[in-house]
C-alpha positions as CSV (number, residue, x, y, z in Angstrom):
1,X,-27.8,9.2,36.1
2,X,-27.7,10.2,32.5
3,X,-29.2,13.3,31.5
4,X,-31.4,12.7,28.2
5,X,-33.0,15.2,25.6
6,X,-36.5,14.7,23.8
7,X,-34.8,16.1,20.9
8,X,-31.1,18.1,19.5
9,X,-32.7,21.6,19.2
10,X,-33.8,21.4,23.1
11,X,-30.2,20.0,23.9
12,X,-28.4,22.9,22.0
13,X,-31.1,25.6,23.4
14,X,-29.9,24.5,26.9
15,X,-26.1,24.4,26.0
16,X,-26.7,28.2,24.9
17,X,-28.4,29.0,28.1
18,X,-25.4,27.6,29.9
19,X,-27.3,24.7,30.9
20,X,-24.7,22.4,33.1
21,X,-26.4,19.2,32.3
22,X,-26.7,19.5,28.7
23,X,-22.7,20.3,28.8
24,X,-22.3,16.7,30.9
25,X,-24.7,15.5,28.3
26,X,-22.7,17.1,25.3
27,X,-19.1,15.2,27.0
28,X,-20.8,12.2,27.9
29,X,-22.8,11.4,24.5
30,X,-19.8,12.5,22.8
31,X,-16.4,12.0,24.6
32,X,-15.5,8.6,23.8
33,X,-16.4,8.4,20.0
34,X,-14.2,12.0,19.6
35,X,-11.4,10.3,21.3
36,X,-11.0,7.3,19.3
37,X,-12.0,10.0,16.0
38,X,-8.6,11.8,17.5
39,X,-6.9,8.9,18.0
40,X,-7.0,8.0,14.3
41,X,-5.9,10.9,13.1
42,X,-3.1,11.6,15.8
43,X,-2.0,8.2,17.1
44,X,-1.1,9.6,20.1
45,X,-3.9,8.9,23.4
46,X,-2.9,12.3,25.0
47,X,-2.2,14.4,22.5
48,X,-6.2,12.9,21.5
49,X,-7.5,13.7,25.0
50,X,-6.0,17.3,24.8
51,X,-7.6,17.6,21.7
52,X,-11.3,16.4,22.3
53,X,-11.0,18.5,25.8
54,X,-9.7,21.9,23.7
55,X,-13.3,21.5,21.8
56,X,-15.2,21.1,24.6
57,X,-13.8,23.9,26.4
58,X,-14.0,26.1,23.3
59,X,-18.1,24.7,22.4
60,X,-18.9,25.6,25.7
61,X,-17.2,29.4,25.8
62,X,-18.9,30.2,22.1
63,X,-22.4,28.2,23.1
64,X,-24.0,31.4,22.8
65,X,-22.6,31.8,19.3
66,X,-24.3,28.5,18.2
67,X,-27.5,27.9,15.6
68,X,-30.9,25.8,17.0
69,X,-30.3,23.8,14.3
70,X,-27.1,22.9,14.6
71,X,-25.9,19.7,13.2
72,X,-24.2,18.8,16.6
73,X,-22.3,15.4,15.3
74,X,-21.1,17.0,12.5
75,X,-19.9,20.2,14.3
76,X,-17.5,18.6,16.7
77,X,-15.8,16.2,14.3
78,X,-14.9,19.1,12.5
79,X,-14.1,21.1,15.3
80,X,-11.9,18.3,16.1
81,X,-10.4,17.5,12.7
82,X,-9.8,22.0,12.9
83,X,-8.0,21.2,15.9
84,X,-6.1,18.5,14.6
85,X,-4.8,20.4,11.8
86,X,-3.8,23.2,14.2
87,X,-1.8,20.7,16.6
88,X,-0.3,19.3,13.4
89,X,0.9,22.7,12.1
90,X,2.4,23.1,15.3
91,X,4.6,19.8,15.6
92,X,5.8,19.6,12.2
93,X,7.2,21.8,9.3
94,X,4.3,24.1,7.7
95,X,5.6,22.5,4.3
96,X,5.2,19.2,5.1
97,X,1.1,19.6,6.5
98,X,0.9,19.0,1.7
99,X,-2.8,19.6,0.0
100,X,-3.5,16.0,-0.4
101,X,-2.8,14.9,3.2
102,X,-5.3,17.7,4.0
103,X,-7.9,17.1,1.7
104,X,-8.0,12.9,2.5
105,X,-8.6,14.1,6.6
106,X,-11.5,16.2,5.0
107,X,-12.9,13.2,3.7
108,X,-13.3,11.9,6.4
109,X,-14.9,14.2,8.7
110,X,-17.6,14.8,6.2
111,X,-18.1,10.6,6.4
112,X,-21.5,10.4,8.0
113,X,-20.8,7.1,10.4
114,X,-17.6,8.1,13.4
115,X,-16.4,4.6,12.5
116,X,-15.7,5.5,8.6
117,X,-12.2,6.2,9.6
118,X,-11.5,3.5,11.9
119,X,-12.8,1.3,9.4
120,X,-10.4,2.3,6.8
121,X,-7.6,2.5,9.0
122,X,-8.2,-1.6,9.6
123,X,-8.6,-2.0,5.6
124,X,-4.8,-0.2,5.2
125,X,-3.3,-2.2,7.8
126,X,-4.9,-5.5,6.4
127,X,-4.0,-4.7,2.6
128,X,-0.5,-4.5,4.6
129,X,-0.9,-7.5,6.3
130,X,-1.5,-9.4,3.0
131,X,1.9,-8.2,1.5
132,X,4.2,-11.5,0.7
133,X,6.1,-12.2,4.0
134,X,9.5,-10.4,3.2
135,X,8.2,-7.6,1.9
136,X,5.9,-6.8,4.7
137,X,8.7,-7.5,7.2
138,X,10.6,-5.0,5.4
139,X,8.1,-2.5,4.6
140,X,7.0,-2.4,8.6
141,X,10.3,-2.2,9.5
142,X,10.9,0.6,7.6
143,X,7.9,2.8,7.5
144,X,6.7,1.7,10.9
145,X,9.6,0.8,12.8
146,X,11.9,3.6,11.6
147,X,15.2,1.9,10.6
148,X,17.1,2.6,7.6
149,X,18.0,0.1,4.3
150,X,21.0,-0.7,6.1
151,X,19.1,-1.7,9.8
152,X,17.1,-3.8,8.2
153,X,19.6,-5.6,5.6
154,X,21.2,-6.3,8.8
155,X,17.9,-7.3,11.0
156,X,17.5,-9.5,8.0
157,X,20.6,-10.9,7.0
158,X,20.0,-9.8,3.4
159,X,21.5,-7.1,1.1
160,X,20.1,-3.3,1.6
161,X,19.4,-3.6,-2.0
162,X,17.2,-6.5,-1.4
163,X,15.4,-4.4,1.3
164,X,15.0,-1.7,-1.4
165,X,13.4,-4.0,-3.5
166,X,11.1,-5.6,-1.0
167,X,10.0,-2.3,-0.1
168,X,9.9,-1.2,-3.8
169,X,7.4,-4.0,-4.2
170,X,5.6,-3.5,-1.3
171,X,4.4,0.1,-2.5
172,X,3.4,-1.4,-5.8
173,X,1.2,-4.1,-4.4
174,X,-0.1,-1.2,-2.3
175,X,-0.5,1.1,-5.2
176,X,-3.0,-0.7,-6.9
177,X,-4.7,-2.7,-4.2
178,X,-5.5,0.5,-2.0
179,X,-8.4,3.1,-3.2
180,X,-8.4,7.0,-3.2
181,X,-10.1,6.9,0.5
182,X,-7.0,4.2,1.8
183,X,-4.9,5.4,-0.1
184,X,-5.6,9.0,2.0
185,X,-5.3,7.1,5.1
186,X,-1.9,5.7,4.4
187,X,-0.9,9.5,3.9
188,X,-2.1,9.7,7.5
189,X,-0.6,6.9,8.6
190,X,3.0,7.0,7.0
191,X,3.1,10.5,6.5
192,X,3.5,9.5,2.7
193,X,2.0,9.3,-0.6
194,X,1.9,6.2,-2.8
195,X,2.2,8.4,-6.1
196,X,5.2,9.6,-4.9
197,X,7.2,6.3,-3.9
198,X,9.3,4.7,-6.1
């Protein structure tokens, strides 16, 4: 049965005092919505659950450490956008983890509603879905799928310059159809920024 508090302060008074039903409260009010959170910033379902588990495990060691008034919500999405950051120093060059990627993720964890992200995450990939056909096809296939100019002039049965030029377009149309907010979120999707593609 689910445990339920008359209000935060009581809920984080009894995480303090080690309270074991306020810490199933904590994972079970909060596990799912920090797992998709994860998900949209890592792609990756495990690497996600590893994530959301490290800040529970971590919440619950420095419990004692935390205020009465406590914004709760707001302190685990940072703690897992903190995490995140770590996990993505870890897996990729220090160089490539660039200002801008990191100030468009901070965005987003001071967006009040958990959904803010996921929600511009499906405006991206629609902008994206609206490309013309060919340049789509060639923009997925590249920045998606992986394959180089040459893959894809093959795939497609058209010249690598073509490809280049579909592409070229594609991150035009993108340019000025996406704002500063999806515009940080294809930075965290691609791993790319539009102001720096030709």
């Amino acid at each position: 049965m689910k445990i339920d508090y008359i209000n935060e302060v009581a809920f984080v008074q009894g995480l303090k005092k080690g309270d074991s039903k306020a810490y199933t409260y904590l994972v079970e009010t909060y596990h799912h919505k920090l797992c998709n959170y994860a998900f949209g910033l890592t792609g990756d379902y495990d690497l996600s659950e590893d994530i959301v588990q490290n800040v529970f495990i971590k919440i619950w060691k420095q419990r004692k450490k935390l205020k009465d008034d406590v914004d709760l919500k707001n302190y685990l999405y940072k703690s897992v956008y903190n995490c995140f950051v770590d996990q993505y120093r870890k897996i990729r060059p220090v160089f490539s983890l660039e200002k801008v990627h990191i100030d468009s993720l901070r965005v987003f964890v001071q967006e009040d509603s958990e959904n803010s992200l996921e929600r511009l995450i499906a405006q991206v990939k629609m902008e994206i879905e609206n490309l013309p056909p060919k340049c789509k096809q060639a923009f997925v296939l590249s920045k998606q799928d992986g394959l180089t100019n040459i893959e894809i002039a093959e795939y497609l049965n058209i010249s690598p310059k073509s490809v280049e030029g579909h592409i070229t377009k594609a991150f035009s149309i993108l340019r000025k159809s996406l704002d500063g907010k999806m515009k940080g979120v294809f930075l965290l999707l691609f791993g790319m920024d539009l102001k720096r593609e030709v």
